[in-house]
PDB file of N, CA, C and O in Angstrom:
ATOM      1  N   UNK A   1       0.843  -1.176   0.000  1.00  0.00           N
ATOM      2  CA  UNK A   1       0.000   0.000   0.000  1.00  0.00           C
ATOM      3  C   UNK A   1       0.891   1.244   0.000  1.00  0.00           C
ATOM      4  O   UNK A   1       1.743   1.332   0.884  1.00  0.00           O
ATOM      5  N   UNK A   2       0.789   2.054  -0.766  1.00  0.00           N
ATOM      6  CA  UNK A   2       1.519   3.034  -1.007  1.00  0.00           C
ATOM      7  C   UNK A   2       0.531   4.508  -0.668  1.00  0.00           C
ATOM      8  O   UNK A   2      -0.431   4.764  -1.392  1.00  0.00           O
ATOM      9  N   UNK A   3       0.842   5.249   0.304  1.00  0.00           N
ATOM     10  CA  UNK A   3       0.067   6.389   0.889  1.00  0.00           C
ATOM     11  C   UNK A   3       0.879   7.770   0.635  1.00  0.00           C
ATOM     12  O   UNK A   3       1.984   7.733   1.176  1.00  0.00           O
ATOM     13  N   UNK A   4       0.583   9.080  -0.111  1.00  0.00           N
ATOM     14  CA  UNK A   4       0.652  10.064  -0.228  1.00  0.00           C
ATOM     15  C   UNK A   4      -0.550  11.184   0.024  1.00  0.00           C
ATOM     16  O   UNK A   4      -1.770  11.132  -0.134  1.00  0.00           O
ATOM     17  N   UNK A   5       0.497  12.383   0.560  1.00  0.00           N
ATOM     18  CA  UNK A   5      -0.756  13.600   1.136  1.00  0.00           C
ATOM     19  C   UNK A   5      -0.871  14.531  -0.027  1.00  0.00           C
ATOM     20  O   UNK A   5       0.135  15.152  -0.370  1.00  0.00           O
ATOM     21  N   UNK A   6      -2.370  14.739  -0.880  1.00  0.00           N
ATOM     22  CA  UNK A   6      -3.005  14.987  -1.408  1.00  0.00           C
ATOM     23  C   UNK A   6      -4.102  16.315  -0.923  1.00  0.00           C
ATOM     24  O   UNK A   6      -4.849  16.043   0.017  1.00  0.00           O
ATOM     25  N   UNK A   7      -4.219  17.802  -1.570  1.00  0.00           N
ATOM     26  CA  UNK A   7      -4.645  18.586  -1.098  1.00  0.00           C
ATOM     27  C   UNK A   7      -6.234  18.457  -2.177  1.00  0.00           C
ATOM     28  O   UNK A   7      -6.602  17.983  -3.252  1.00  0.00           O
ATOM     29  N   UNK A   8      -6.651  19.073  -1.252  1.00  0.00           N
ATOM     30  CA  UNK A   8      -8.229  19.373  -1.713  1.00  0.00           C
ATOM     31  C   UNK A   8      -8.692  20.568  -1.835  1.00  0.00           C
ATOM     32  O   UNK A   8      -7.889  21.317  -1.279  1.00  0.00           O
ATOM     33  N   UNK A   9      -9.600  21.179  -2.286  1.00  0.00           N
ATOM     34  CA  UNK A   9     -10.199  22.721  -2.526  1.00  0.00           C
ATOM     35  C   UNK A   9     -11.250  22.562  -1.383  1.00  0.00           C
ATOM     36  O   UNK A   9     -11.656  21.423  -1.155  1.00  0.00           O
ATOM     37  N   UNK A  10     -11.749  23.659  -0.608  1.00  0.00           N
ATOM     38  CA  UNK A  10     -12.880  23.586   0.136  1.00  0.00           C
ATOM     39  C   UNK A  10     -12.927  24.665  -0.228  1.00  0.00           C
ATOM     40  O   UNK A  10     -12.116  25.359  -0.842  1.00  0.00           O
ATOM     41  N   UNK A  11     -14.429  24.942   0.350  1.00  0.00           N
ATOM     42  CA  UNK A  11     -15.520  26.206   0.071  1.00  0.00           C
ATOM     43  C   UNK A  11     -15.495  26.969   2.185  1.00  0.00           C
ATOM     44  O   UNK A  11     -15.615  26.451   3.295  1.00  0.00           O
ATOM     45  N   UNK A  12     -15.296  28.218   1.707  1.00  0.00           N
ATOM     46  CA  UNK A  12     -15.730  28.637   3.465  1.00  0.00           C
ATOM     47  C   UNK A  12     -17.088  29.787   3.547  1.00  0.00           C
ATOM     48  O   UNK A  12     -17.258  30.813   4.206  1.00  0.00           O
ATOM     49  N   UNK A  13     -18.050  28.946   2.388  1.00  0.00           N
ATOM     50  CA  UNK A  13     -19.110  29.580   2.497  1.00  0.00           C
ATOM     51  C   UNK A  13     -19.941  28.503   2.827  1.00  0.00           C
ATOM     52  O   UNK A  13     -20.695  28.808   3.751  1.00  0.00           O
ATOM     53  N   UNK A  14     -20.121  27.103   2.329  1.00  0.00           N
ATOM     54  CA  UNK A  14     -21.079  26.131   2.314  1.00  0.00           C
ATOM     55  C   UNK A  14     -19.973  24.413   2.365  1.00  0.00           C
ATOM     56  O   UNK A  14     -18.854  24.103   1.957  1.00  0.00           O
ATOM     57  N   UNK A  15     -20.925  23.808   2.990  1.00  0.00           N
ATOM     58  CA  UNK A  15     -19.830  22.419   3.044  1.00  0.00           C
ATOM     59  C   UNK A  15     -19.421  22.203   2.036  1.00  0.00           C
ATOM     60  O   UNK A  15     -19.911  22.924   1.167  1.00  0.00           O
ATOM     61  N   UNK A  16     -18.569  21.375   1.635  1.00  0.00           N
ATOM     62  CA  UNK A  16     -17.668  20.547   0.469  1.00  0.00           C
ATOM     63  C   UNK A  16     -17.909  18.811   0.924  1.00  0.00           C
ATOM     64  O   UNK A  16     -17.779  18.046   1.879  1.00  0.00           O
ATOM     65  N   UNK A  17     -18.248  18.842  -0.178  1.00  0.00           N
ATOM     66  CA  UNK A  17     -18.376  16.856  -0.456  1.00  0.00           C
ATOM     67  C   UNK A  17     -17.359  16.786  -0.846  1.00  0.00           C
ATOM     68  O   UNK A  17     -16.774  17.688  -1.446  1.00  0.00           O
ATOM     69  N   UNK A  18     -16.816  15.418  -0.523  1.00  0.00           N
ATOM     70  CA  UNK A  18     -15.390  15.422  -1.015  1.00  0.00           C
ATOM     71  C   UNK A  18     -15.793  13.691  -1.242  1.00  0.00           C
ATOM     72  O   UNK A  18     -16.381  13.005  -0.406  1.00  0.00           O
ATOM     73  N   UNK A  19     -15.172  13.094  -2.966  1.00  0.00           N
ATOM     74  CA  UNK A  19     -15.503  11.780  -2.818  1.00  0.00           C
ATOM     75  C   UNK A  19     -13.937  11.058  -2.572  1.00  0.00           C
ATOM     76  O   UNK A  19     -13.252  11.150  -3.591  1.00  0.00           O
ATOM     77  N   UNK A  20     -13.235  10.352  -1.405  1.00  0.00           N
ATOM     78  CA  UNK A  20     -12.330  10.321  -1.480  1.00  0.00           C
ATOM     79  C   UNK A  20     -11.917   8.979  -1.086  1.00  0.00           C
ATOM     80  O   UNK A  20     -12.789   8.198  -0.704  1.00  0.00           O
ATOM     81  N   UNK A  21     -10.615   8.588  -1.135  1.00  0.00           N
ATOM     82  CA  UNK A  21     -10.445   6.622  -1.467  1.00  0.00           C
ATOM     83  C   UNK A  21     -11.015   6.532   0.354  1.00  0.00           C
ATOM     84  O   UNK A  21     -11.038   7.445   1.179  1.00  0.00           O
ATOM     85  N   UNK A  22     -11.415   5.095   0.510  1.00  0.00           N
ATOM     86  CA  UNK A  22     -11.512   4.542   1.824  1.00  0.00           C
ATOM     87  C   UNK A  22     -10.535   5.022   2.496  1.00  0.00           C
ATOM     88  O   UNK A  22      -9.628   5.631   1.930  1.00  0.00           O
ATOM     89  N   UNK A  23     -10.562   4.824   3.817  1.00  0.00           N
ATOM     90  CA  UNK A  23      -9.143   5.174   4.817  1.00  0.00           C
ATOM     91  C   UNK A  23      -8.552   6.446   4.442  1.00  0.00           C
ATOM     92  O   UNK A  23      -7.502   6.720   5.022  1.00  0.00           O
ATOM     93  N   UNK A  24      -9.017   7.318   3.563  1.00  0.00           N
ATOM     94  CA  UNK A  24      -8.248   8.756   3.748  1.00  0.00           C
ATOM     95  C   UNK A  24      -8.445   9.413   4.843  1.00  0.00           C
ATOM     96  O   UNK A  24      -9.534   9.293   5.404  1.00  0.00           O
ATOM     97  N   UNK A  25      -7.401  10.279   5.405  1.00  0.00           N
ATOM     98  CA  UNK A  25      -7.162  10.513   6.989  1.00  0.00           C
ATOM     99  C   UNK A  25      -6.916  12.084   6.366  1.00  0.00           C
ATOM    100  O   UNK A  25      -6.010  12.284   5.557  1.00  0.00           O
ATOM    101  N   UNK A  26      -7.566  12.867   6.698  1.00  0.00           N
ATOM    102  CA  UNK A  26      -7.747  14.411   6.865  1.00  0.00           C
ATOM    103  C   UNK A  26      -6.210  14.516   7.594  1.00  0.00           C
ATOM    104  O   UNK A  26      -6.081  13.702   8.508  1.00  0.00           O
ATOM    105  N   UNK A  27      -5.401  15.106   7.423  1.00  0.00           N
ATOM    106  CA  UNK A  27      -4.715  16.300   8.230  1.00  0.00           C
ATOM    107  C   UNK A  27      -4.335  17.584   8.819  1.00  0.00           C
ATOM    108  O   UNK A  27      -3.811  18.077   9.818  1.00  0.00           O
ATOM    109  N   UNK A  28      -4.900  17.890   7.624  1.00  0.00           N
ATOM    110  CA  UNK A  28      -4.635  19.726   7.923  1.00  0.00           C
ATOM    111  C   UNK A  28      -5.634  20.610   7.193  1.00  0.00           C
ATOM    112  O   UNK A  28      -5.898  20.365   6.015  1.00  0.00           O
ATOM    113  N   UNK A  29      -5.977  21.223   7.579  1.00  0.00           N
ATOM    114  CA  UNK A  29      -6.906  22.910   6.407  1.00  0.00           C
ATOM    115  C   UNK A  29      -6.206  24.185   7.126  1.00  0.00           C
ATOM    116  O   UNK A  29      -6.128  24.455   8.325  1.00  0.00           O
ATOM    117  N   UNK A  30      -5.867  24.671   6.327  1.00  0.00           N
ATOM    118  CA  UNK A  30      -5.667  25.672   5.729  1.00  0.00           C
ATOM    119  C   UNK A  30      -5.724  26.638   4.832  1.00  0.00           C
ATOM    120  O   UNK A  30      -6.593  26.346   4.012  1.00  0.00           O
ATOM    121  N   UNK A  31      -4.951  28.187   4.459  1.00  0.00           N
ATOM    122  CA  UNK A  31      -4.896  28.376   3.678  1.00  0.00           C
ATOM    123  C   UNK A  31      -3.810  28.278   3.086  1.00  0.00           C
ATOM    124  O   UNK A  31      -2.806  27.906   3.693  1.00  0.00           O
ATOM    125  N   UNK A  32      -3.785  28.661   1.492  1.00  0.00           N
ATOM    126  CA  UNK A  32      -2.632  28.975   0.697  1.00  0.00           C
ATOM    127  C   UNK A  32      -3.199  29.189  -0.785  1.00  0.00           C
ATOM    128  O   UNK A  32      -4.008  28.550  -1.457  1.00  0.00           O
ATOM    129  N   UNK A  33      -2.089  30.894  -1.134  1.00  0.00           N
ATOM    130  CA  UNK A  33      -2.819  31.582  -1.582  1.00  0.00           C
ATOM    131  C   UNK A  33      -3.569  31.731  -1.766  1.00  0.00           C
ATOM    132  O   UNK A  33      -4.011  31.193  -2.781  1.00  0.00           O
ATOM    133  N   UNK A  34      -4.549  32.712  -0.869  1.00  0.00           N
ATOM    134  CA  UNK A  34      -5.776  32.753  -0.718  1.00  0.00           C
ATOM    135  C   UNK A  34      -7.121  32.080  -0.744  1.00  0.00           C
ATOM    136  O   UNK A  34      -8.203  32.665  -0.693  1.00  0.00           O
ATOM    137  N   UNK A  35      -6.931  30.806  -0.829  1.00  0.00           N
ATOM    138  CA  UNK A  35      -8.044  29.372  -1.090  1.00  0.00           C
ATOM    139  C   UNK A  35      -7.456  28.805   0.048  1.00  0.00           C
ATOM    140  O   UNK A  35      -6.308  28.918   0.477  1.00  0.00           O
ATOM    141  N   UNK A  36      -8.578  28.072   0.539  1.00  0.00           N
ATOM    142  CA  UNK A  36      -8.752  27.204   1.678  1.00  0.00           C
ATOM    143  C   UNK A  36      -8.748  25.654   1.252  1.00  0.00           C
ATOM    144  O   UNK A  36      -9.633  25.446   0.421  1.00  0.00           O
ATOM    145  N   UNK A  37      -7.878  24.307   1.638  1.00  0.00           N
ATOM    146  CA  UNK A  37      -7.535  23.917   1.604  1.00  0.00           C
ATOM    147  C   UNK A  37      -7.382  22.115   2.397  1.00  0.00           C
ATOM    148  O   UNK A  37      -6.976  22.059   3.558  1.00  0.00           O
ATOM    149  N   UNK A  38      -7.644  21.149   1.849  1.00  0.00           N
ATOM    150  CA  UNK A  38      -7.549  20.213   3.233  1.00  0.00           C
ATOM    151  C   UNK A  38      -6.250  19.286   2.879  1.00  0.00           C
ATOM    152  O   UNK A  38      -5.927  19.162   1.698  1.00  0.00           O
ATOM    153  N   UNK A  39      -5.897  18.976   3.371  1.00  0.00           N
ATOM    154  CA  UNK A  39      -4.459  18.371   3.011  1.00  0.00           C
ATOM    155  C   UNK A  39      -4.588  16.338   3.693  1.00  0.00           C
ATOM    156  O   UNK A  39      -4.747  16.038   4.876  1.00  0.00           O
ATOM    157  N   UNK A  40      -4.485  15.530   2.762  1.00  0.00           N
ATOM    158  CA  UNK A  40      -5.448  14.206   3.337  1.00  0.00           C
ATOM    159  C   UNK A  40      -4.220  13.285   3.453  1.00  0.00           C
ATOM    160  O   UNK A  40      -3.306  13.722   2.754  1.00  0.00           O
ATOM    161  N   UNK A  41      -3.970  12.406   3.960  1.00  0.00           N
ATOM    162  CA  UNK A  41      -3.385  11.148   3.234  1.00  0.00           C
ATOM    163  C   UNK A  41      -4.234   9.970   3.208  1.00  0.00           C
ATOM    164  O   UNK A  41      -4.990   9.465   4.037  1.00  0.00           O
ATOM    165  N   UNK A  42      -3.809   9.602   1.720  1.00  0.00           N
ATOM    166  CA  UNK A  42      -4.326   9.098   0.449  1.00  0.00           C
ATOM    167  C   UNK A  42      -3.822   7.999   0.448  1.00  0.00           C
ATOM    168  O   UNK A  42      -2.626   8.056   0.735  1.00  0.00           O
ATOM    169  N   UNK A  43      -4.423   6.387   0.132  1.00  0.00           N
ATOM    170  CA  UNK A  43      -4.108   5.717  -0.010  1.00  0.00           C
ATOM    171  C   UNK A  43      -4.205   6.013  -1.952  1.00  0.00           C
ATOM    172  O   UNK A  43      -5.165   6.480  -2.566  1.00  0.00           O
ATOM    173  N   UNK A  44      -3.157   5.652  -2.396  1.00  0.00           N
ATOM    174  CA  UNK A  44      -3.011   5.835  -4.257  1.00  0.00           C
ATOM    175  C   UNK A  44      -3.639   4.425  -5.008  1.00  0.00           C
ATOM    176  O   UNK A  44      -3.975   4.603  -6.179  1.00  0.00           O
ATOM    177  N   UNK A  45      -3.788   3.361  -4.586  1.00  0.00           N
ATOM    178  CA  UNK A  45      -4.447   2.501  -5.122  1.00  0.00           C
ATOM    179  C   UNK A  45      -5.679   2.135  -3.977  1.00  0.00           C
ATOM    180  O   UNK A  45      -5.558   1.300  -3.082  1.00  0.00           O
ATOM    181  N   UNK A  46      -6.809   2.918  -4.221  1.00  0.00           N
ATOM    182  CA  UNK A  46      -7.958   2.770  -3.754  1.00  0.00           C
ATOM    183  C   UNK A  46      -8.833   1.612  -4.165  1.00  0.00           C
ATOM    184  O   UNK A  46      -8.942   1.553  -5.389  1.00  0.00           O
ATOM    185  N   UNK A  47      -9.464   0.711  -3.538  1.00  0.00           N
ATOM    186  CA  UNK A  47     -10.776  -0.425  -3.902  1.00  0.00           C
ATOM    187  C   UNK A  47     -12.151   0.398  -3.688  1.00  0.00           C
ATOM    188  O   UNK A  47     -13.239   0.043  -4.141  1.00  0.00           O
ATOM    189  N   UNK A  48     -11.975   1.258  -3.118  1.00  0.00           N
ATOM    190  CA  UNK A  48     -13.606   1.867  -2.859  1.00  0.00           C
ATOM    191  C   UNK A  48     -13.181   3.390  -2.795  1.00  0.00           C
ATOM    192  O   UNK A  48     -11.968   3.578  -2.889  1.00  0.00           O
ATOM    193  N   UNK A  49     -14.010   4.548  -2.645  1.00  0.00           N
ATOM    194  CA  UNK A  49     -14.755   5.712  -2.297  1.00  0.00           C
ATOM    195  C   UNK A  49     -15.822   6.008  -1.633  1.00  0.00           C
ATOM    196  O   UNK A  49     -16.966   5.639  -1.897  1.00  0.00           O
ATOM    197  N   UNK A  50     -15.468   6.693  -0.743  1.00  0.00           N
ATOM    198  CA  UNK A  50     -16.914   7.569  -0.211  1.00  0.00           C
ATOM    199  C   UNK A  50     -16.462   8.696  -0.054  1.00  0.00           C
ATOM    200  O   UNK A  50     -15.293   9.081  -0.051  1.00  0.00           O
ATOM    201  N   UNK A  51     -17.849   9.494   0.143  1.00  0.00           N
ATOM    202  CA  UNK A  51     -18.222  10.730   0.367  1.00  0.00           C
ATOM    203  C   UNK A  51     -17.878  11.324   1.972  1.00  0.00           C
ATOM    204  O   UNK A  51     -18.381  10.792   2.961  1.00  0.00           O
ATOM    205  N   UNK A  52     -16.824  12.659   2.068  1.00  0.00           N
ATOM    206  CA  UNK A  52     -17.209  13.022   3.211  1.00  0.00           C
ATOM    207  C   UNK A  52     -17.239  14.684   3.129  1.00  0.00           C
ATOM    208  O   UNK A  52     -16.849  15.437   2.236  1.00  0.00           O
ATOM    209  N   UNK A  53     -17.944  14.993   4.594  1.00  0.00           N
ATOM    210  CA  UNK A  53     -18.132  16.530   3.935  1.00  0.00           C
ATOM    211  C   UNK A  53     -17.222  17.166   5.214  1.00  0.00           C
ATOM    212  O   UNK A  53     -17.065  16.621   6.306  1.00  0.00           O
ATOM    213  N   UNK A  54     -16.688  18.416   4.797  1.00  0.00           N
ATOM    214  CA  UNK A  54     -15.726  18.908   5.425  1.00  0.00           C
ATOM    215  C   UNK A  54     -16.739  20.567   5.918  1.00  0.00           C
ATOM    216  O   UNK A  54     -17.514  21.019   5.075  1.00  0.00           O
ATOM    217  N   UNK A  55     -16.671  20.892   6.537  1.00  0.00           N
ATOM    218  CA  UNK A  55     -16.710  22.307   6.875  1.00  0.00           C
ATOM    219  C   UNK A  55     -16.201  23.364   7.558  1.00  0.00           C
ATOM    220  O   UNK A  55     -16.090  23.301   8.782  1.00  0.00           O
ATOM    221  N   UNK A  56     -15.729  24.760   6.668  1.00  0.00           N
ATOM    222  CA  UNK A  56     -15.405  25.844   7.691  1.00  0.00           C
ATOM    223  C   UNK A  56     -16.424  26.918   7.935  1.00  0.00           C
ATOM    224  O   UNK A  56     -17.268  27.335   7.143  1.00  0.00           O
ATOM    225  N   UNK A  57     -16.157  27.357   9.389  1.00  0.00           N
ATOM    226  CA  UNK A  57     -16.976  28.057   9.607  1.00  0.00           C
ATOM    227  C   UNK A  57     -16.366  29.424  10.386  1.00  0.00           C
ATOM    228  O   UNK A  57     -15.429  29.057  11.095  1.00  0.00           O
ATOM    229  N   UNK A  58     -16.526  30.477  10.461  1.00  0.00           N
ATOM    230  CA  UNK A  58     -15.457  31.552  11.006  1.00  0.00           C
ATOM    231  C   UNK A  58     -16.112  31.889  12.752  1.00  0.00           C
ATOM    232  O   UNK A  58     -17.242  32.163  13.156  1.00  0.00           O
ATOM    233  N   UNK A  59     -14.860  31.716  13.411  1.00  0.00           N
ATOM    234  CA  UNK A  59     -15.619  32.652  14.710  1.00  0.00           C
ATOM    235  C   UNK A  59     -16.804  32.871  15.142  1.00  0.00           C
ATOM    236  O   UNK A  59     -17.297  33.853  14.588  1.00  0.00           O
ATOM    237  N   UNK A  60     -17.440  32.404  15.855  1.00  0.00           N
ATOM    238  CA  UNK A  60     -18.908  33.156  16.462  1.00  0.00           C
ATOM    239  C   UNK A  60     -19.955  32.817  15.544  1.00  0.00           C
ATOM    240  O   UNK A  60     -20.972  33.503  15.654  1.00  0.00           O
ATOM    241  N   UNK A  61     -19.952  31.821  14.561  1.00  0.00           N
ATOM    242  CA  UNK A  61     -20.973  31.469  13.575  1.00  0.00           C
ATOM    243  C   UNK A  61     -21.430  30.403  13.530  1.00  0.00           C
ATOM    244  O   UNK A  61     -20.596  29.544  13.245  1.00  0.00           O
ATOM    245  N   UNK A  62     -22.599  29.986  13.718  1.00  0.00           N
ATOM    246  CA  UNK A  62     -23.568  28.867  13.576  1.00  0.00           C
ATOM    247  C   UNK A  62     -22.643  27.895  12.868  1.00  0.00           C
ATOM    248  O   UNK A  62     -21.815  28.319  12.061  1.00  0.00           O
ATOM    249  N   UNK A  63     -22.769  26.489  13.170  1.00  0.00           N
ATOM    250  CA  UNK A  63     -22.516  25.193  13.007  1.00  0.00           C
ATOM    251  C   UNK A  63     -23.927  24.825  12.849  1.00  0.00           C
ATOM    252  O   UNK A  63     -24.772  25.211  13.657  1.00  0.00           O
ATOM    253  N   UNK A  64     -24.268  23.941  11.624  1.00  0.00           N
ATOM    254  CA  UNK A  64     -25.536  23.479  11.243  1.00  0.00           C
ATOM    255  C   UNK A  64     -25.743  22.207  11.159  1.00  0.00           C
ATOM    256  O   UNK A  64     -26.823  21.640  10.992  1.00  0.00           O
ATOM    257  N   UNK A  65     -24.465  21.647  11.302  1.00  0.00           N
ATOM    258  CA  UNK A  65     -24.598  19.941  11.630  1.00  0.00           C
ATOM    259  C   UNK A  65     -24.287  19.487  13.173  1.00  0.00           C
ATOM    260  O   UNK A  65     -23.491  19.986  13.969  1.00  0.00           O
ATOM    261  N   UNK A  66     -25.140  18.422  13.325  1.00  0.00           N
ATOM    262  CA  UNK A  66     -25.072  18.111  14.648  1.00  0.00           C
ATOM    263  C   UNK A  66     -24.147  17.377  15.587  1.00  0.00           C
ATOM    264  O   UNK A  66     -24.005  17.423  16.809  1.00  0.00           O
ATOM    265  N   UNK A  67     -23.405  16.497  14.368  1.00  0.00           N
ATOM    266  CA  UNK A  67     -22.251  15.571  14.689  1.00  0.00           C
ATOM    267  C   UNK A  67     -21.010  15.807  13.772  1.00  0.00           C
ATOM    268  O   UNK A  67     -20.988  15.758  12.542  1.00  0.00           O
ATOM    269  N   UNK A  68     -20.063  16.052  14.561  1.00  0.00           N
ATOM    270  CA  UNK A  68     -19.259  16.964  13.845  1.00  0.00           C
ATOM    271  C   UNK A  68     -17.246  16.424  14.430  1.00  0.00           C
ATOM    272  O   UNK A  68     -16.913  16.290  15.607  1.00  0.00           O
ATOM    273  N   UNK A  69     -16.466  16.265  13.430  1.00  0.00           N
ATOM    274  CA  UNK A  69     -15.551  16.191  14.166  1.00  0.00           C
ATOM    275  C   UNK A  69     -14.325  16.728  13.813  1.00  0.00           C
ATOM    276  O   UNK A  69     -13.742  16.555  12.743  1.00  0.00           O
ATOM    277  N   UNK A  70     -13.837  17.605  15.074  1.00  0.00           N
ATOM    278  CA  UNK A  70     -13.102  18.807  14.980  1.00  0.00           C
ATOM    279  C   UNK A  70     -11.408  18.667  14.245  1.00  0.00           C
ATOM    280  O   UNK A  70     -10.508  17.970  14.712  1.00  0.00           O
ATOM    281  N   UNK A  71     -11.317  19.538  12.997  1.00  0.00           N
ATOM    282  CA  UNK A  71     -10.091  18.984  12.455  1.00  0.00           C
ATOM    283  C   UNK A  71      -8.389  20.011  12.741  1.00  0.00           C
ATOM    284  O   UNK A  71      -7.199  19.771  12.949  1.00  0.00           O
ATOM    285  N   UNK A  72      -9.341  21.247  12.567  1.00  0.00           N
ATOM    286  CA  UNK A  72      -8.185  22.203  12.820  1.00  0.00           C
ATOM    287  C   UNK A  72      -8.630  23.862  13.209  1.00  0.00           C
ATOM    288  O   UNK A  72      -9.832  24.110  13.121  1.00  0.00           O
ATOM    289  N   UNK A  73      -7.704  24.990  13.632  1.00  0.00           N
ATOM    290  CA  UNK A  73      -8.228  26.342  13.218  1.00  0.00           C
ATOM    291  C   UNK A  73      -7.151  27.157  12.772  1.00  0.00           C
ATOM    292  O   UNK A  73      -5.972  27.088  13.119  1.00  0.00           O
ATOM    293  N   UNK A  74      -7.668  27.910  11.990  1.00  0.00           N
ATOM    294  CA  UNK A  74      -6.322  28.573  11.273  1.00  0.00           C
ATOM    295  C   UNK A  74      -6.898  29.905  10.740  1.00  0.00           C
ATOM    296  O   UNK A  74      -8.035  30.118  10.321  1.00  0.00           O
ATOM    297  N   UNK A  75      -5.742  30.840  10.864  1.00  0.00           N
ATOM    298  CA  UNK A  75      -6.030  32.011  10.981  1.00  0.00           C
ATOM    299  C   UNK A  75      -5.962  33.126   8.910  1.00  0.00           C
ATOM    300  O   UNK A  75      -5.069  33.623   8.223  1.00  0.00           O
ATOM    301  N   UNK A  76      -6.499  33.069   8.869  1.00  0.00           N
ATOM    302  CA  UNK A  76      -6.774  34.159   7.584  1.00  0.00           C
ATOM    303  C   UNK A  76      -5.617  35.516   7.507  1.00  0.00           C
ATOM    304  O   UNK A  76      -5.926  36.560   8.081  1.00  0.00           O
ATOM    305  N   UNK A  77      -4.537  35.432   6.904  1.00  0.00           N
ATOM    306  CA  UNK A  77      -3.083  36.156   6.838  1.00  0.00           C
ATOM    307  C   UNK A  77      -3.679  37.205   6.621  1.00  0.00           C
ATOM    308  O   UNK A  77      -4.705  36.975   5.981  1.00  0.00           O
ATOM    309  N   UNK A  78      -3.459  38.834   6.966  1.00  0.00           N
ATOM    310  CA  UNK A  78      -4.078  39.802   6.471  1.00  0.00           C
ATOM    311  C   UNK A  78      -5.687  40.276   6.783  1.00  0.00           C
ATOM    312  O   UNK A  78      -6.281  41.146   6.146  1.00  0.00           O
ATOM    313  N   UNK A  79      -6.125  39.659   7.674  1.00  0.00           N
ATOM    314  CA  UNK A  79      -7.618  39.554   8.087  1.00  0.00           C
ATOM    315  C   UNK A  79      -8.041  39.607   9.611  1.00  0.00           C
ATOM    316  O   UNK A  79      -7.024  40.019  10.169  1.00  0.00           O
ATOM    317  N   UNK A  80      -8.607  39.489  10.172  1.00  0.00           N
ATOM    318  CA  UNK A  80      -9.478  39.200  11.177  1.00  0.00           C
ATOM    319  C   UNK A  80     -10.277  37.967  11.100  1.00  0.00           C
ATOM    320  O   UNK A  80     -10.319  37.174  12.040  1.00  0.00           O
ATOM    321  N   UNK A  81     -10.480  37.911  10.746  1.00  0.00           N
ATOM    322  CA  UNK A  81     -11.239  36.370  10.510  1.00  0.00           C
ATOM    323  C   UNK A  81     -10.138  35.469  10.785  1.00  0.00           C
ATOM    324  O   UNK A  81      -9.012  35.689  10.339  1.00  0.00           O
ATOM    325  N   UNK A  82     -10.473  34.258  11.647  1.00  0.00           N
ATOM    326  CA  UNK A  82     -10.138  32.754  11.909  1.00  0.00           C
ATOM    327  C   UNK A  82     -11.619  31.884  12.198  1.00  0.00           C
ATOM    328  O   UNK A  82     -12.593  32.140  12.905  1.00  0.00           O
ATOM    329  N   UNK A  83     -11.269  30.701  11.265  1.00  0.00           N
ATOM    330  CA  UNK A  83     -11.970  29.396  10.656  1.00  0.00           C
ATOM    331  C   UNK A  83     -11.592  28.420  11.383  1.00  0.00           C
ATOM    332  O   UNK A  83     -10.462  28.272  11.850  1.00  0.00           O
ATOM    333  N   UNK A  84     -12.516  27.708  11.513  1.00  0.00           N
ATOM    334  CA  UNK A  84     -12.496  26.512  12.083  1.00  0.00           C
ATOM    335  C   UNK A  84     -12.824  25.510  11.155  1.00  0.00           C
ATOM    336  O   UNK A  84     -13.877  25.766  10.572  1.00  0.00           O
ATOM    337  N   UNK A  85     -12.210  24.304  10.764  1.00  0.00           N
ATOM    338  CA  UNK A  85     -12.720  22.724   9.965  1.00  0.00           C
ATOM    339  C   UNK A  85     -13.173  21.804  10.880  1.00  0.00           C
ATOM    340  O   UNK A  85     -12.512  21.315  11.796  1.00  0.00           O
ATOM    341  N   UNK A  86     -14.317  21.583  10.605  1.00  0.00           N
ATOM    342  CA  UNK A  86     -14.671  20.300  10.823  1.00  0.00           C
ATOM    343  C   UNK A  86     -15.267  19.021   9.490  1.00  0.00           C
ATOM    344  O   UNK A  86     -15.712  19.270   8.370  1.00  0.00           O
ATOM    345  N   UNK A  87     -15.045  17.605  10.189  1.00  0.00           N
ATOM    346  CA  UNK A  87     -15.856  16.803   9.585  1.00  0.00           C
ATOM    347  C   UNK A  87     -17.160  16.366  10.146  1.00  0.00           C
ATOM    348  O   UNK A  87     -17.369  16.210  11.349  1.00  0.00           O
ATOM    349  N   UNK A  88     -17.837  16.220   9.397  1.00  0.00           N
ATOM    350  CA  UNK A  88     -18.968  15.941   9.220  1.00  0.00           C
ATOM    351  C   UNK A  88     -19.525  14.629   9.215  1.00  0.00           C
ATOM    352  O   UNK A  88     -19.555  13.969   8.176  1.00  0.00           O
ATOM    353  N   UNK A  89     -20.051  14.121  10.506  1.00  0.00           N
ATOM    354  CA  UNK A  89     -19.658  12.489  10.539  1.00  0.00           C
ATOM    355  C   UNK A  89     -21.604  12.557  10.757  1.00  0.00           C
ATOM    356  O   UNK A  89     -22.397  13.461  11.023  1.00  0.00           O
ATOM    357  N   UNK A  90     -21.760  10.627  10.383  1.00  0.00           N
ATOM    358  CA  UNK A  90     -23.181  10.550  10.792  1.00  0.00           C
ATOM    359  C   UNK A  90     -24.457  10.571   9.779  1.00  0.00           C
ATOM    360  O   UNK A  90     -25.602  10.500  10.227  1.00  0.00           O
TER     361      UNK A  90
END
């Protein structure tokens, strides 16, 4: 089994579906240049996919899912704003 970390695009307006191999393990969100970001490791020869949904949400703002599990927070370079990721389990 051969595993590499693989970045993703997220949205920090509305969740992101992400369809990604079995056993991918979230590590990090962030940004870089200016897009927000999830950084996974990837198994490269996948047997299956599923769906998981990732969400950021900034400071002091409603969370709309109920089961949720906490990935990172990271701060917006040049801003006021800091985001929080979570997954979206359930």
């Amino acid at each position: 089994m051969t595993k590499k970390v693989f970045k993703y695009k997220l949205s920090t307006r509305t969740a992101t579906i992400l369809e990604l191999p079995t056993g991918t393990q979230p590590l990090h969100v962030d940004m870089q240049d200016g897009e927000t970001y999830l950084w996974a490791l990837v198994d490269e020869k996948p047997k299956e996919s599923k769906l998981i949904t990732i969400i950021v949400v900034c400071t002091g703002h409603e969370i709309s899912h109920l089961s949720t599990i906490y990935l990172n927070t990271f701060l917006v370079k040049g801003g006021e704003n800091v985001y929080h990721a979570f997954r979206v389990v359930g």
